[in-house]
C-alpha positions as CSV (number, residue, x, y, z in Angstrom):
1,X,39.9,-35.8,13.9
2,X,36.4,-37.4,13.0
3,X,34.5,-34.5,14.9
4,X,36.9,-31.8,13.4
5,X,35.7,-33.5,9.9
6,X,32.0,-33.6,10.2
7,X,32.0,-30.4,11.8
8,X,33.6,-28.8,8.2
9,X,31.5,-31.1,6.7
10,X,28.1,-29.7,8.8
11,X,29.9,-26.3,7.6
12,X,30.2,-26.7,4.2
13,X,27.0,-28.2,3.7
14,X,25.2,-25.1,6.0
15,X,27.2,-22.7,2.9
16,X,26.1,-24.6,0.1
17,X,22.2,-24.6,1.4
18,X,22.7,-20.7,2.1
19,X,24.0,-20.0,-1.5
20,X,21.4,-22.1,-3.1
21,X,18.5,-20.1,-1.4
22,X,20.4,-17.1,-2.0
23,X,20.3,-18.2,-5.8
24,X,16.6,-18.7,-5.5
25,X,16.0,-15.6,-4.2
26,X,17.7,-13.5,-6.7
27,X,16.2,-15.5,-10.0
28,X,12.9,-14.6,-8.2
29,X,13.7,-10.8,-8.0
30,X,15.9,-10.7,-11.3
31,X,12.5,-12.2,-12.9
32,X,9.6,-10.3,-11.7
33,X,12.0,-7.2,-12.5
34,X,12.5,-7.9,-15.5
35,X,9.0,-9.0,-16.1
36,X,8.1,-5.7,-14.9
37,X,10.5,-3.6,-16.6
38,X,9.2,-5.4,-20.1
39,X,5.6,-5.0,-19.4
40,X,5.6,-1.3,-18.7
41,X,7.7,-0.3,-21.1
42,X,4.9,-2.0,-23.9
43,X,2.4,0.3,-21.9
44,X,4.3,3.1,-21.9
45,X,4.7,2.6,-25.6
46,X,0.7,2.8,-25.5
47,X,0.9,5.6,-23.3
48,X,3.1,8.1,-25.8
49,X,0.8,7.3,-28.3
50,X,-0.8,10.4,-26.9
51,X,0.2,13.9,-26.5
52,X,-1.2,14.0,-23.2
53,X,-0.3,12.5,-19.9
54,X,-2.6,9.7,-19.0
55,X,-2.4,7.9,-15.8
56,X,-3.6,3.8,-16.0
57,X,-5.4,3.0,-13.1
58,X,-8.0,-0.3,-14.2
59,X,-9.4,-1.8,-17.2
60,X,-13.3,-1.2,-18.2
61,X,-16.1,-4.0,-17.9
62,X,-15.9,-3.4,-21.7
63,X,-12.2,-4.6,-22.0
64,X,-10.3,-0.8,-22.5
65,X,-8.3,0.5,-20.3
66,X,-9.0,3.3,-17.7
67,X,-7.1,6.4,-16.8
68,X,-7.2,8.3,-13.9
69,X,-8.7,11.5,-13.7
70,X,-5.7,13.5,-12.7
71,X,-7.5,16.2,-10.9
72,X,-8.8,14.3,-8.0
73,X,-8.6,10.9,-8.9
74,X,-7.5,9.4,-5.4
75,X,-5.3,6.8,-7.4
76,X,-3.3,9.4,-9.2
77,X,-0.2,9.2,-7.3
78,X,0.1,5.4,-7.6
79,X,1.5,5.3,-11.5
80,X,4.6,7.6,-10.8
81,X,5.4,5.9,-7.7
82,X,5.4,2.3,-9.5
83,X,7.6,4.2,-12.1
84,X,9.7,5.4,-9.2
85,X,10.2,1.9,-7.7
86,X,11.4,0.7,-11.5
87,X,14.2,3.1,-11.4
88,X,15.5,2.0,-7.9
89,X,15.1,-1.3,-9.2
90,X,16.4,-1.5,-12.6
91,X,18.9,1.5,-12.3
92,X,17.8,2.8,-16.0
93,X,17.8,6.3,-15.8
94,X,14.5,5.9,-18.2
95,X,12.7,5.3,-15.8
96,X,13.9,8.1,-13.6
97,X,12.9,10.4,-16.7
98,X,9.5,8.6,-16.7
99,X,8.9,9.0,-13.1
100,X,9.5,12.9,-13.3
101,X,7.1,13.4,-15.2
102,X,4.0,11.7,-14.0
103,X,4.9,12.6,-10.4
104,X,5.3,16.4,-11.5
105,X,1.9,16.6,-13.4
106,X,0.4,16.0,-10.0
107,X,1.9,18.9,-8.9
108,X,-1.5,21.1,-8.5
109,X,-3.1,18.4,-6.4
110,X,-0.5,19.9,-3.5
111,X,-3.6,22.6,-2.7
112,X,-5.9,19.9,-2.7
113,X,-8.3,20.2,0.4
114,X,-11.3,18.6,-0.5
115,X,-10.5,14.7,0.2
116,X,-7.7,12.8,2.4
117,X,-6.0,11.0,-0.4
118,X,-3.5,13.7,-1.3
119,X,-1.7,12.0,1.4
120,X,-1.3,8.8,-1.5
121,X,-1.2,10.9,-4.4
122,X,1.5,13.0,-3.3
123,X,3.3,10.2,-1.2
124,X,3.6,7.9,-3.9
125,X,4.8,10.3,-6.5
126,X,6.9,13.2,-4.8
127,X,8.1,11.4,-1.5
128,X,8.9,8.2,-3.3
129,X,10.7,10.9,-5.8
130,X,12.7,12.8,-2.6
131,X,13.9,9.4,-1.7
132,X,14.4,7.7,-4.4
133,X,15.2,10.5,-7.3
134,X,18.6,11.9,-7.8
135,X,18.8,16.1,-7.9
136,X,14.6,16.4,-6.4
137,X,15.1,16.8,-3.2
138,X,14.8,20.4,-2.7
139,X,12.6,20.7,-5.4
140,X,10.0,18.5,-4.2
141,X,9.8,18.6,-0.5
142,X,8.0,21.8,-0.3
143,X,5.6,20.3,-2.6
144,X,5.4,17.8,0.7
145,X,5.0,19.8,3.2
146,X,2.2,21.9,1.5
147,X,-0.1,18.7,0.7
148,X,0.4,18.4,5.2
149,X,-0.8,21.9,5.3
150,X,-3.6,21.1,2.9
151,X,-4.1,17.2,4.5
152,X,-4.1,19.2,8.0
153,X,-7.1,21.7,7.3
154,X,-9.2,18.3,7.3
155,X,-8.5,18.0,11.0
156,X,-11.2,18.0,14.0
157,X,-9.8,18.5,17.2
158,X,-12.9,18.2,19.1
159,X,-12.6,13.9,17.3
160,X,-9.2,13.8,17.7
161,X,-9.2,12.9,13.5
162,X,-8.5,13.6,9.9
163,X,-12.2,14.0,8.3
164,X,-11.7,11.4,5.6
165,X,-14.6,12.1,3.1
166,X,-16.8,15.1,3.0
167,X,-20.3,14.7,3.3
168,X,-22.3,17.3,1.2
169,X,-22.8,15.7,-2.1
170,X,-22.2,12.2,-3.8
171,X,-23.3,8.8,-2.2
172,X,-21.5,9.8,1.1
173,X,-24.0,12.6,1.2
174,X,-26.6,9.7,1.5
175,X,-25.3,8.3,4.2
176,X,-26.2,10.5,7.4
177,X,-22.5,10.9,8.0
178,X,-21.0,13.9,9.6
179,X,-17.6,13.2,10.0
180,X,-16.7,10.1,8.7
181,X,-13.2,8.3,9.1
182,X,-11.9,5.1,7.3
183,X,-9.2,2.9,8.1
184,X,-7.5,3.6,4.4
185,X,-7.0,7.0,6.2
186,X,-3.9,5.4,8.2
187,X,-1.7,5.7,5.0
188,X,-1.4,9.5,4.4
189,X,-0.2,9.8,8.2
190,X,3.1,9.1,6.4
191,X,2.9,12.5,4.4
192,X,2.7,14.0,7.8
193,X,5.2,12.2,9.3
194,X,7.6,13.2,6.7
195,X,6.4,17.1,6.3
196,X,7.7,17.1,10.4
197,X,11.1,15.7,9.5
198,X,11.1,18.0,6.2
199,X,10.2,21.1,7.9
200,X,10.9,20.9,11.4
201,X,7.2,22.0,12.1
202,X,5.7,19.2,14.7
203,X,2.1,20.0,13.9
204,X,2.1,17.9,11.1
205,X,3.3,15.2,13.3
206,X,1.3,15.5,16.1
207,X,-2.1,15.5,13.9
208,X,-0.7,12.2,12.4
209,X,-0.3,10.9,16.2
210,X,-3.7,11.6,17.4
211,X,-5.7,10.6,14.4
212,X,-3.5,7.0,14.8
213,X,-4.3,7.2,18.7
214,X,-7.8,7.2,18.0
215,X,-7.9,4.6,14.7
216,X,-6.4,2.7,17.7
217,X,-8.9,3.4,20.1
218,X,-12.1,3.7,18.5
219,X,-11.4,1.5,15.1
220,X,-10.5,-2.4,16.1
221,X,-12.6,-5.2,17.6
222,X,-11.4,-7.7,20.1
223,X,-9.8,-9.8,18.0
224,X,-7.3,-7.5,15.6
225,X,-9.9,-7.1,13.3
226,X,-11.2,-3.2,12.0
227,X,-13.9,-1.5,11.3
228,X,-14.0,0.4,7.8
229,X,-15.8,3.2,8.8
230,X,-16.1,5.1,12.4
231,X,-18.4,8.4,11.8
232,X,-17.6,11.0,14.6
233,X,-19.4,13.9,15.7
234,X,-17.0,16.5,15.0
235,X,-18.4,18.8,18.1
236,X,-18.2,16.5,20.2
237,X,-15.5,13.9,19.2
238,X,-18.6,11.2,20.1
239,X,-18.6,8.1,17.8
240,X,-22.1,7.9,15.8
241,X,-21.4,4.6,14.5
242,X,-19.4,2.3,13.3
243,X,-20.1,0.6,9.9
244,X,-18.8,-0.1,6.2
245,X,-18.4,1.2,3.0
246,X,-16.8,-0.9,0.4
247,X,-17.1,-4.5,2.7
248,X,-19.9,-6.8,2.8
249,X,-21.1,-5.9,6.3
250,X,-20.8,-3.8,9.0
251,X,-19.3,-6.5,11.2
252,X,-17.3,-7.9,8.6
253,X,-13.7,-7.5,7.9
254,X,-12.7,-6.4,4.4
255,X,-9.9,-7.7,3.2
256,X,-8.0,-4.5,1.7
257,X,-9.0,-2.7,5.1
258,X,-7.1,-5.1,7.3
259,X,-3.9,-4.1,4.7
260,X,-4.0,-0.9,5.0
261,X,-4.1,-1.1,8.8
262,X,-1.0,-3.2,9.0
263,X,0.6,-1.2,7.2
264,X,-0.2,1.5,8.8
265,X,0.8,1.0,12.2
266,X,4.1,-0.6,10.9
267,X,5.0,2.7,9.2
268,X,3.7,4.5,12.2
269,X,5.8,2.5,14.8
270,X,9.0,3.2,12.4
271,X,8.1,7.3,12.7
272,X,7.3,6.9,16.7
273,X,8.7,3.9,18.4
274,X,5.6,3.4,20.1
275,X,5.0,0.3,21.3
276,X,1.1,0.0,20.9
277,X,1.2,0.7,17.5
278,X,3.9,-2.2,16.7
279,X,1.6,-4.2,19.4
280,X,-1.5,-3.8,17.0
281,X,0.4,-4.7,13.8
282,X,1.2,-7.8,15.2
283,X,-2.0,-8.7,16.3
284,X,-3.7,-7.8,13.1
285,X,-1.0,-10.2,11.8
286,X,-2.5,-13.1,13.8
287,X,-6.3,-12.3,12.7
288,X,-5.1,-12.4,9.0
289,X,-2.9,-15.4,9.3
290,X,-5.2,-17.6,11.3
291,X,-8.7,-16.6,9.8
292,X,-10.1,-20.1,8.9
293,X,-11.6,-18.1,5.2
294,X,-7.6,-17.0,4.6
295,X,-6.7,-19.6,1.2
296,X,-3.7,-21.7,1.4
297,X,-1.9,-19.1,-1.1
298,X,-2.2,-16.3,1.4
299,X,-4.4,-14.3,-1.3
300,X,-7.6,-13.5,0.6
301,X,-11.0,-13.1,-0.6
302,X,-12.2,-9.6,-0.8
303,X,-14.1,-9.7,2.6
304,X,-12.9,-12.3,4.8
305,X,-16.6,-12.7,5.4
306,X,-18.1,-12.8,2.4
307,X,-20.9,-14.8,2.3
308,X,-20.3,-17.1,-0.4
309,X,-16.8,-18.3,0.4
310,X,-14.7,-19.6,-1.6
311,X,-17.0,-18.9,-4.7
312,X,-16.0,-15.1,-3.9
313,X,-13.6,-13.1,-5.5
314,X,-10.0,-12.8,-4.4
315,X,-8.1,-9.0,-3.8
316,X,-4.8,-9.5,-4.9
317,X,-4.3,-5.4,-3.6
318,X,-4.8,-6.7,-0.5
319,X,-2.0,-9.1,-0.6
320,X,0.3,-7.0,-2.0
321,X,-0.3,-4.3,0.3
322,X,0.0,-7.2,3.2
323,X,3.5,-8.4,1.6
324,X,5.0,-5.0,1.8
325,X,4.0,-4.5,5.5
326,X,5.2,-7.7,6.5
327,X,8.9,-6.6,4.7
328,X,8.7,-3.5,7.3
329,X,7.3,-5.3,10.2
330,X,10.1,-8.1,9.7
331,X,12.7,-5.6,10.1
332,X,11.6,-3.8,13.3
333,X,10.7,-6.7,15.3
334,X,13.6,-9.4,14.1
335,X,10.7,-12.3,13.3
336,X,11.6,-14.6,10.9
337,X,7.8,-15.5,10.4
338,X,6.8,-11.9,8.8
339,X,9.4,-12.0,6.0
340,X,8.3,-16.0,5.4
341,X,4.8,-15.2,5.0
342,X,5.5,-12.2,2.7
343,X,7.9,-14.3,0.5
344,X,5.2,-16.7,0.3
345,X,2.6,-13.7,-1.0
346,X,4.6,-12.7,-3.5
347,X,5.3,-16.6,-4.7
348,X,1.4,-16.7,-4.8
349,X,1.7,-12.9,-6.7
350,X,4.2,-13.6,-9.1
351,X,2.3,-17.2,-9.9
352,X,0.8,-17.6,-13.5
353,X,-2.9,-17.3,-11.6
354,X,-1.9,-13.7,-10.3
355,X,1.1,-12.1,-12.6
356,X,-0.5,-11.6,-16.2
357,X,1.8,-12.8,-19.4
358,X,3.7,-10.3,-21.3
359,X,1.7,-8.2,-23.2
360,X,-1.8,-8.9,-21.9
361,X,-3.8,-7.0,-19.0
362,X,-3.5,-3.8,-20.7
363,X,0.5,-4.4,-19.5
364,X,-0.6,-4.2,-15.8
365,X,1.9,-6.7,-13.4
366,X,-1.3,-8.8,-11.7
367,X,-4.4,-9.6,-12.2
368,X,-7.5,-10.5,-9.9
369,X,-8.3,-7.3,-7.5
370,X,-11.1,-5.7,-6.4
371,X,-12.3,-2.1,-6.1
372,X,-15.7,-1.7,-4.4
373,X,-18.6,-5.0,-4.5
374,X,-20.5,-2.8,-2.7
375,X,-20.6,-0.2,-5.7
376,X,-20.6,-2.7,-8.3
377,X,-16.8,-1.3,-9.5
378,X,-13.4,-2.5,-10.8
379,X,-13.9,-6.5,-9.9
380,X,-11.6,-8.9,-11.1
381,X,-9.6,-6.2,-12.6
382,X,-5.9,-5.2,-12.6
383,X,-5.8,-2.1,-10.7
384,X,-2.9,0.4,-10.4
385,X,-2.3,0.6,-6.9
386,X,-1.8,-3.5,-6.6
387,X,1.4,-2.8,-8.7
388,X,2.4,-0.4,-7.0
389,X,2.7,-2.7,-3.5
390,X,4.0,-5.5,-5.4
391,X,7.0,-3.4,-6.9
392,X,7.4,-1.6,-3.4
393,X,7.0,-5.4,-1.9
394,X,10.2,-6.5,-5.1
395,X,12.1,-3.3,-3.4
396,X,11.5,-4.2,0.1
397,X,12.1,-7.8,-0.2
398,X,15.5,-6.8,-2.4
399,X,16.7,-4.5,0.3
400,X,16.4,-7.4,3.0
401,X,17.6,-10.0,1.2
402,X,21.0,-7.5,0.7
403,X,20.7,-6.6,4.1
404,X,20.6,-10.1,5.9
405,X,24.2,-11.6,2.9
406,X,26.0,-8.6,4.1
């Protein structure tokens, strides 16, 4: 009879710990969403102050804000797919109405051959609006498949690769490159991915898999860490060199980079099932997590070897991006630890030293992120596409938290 009481008891007591972090989580989400919700509706009140659409990506060294140039600008898709992420979020059709219309004034940039970021533009905007949009379905997937046509005419099949800047003009120009390929290039596999599944046509997806085979090959060190920049011959498919572009050295590991191949191989292991690309994700995981320059709120420094640690700035886009592919990796690989540590990003994210107070930050969500120290642009600044992964991180971390009290 004692046993059968401190068993209920044990039971009760197990329910009443469940519910109270279950509490906890939803005045977290409830929160930042609202937070969210109040902050860009005061920029969108900025915003219609206009009669012409204008996309927020950062705010000027002089204090005004700055808009994205919506003809090539690589961040243009990232506004309409934080709108996008409102409306699943919030459920007011406002947003929905919002999100149309910046994702449709991208529509042009479909025929856009000249750089590999139509794969964000378009994925943030139209595919975020296919799955998350009521009616656009059919409307916007061939928009989809034709930015895969246009992604795929960057393709060199002698390098195995998507080309990820040309090299005629501009400082890339100055750089002896001939076919250079950066690790940000993993994220618009998932435009290709999807114009497969949208189309039935497998070239899209078989570009996508060998330009991640050869990321995977040609693009890590030893220890989980990447490269930014591989240069290929595109004759030959021979690697030129290996070096960076927006990190502080060659041999260094920027912080955003490391993001965006997480990500990448997550979202690539959810289209393939292969296990080397879940295999890398996981042991990029460990370098991030065990780097001895990685600050106790999980919200690196820009370059994990910057030289002048800890007096260097932090990339709050790099953690955000991070959070959101831990969200995925948790759910394909059943490990507690990957949702922890992303719960414990956004904590750090949605902290008064990260999430800017209502009505300041030109009505971005965070603060803190870096564009380029190498180019001397957008430090310390709110930028768009940090949003963007925090909402989609809000979403994600929503969806889970559903998914594990049903």
């Amino acid at each position: 009879m004692k046993n059968t009481i401190w068993i209920s008891f044990g039971i009760s007591l197990l329910t009443i710990v469940a519910c109270k972090t279950a509490n906890l989580a939803n005045d977290f989400l409830t929160d930042n969403i609202e937070y969210a919700s109040t902050q860009y509706e005061r920029q969108m009140e900025e915003l219609e102050k206009s009669d012409k659409i204008r996309i927020p990506r950062t705010v000027k060294p002089n204090g005004e804000i700055q808009y994205a140039p919506i003809g090539w600008d690589w961040t243009a898709g990232f506004y309409a797919g934080s709108l996008w992420y409102l409306y699943d979020l919030t459920g007011n059709e406002y947003w929905q109405s919002q999100a149309k219309k910046y994702t449709e004034i991208l529509e042009k940039m479909q025929y856009n051959t000249q750089h590999h970021d139509i794969g964000f533009i378009i994925g943030c905007s139209y595919l975020n609006g296919i799955r998350m949009g009521r009616g656009e379905k059919e409307k916007y997937k061939s928009v989809v498949t034709q930015t895969a046509k246009s992604l795929s005419t960057r393709f060199r099949p002698a390098a195995g690769v998507i080309q990820s800047w040309n090299t005629e003009k501009g400082w890339q120009s100055q750089r002896g490159w001939k076919c250079p390929v950066i690790i940000d290039n993993m994220m618009n596999l998932e435009i290709m991915f999807e114009a497969t599944r949208l189309s039935g046509d497998s070239t899209f997806y078989n570009i996508a898999i060998s330009h991640a085979n050869q990321t995977l090959k040609n693009h890590f060190r030893n220890d989980g860490s990447s490269f930014h920049v591989v240069d290929y011959d595109p004759e030959t498919g021979e690697i030129r060199t290996r070096c960076t572009a927006q990190g502080y050295a060659d041999e260094s590991a920027w912080a955003r980079g490391q993001a965006w191949a997480i990500y990448g191989y997550t979202m690539c292991y959810r289209y393939t099932h292969d296990p080397e690309y879940l295999k890398m994700a996981e042991k990029i995981y460990e370098f991030i997590f065990t780097h001895p320059n990685m600050p106790e709120d999980l919200v690196p420094f820009w370059d994990y070897d910057a030289v002048n640690i800890p007096n260097e700035p932090r990339d709050v886009s790099a953690a955000a991006i991070t959070a959101s592919a831990l969200y995925e990796l948790s759910t394909v690989t059943q490990k507690k630890s990957y949702k922890e540590t992303a719960d414990l990003i956004m904590v750090s994210l949605a902290s008064p030293g990260y999430r800017a107070k209502l009505r300041e930050n030109h009505c971005f969500l965070l603060m803190h992120s870096v564009g380029s120290i190498p180019h001397g642009s957008e430090i310390d600044v709110p930028l768009n596409y940090a949003d963007y992964y925090f909402l989609e991180s809000l979403k994600r971390k929503r969806d889970l938290d559903n998914k594990q009290r049903h």
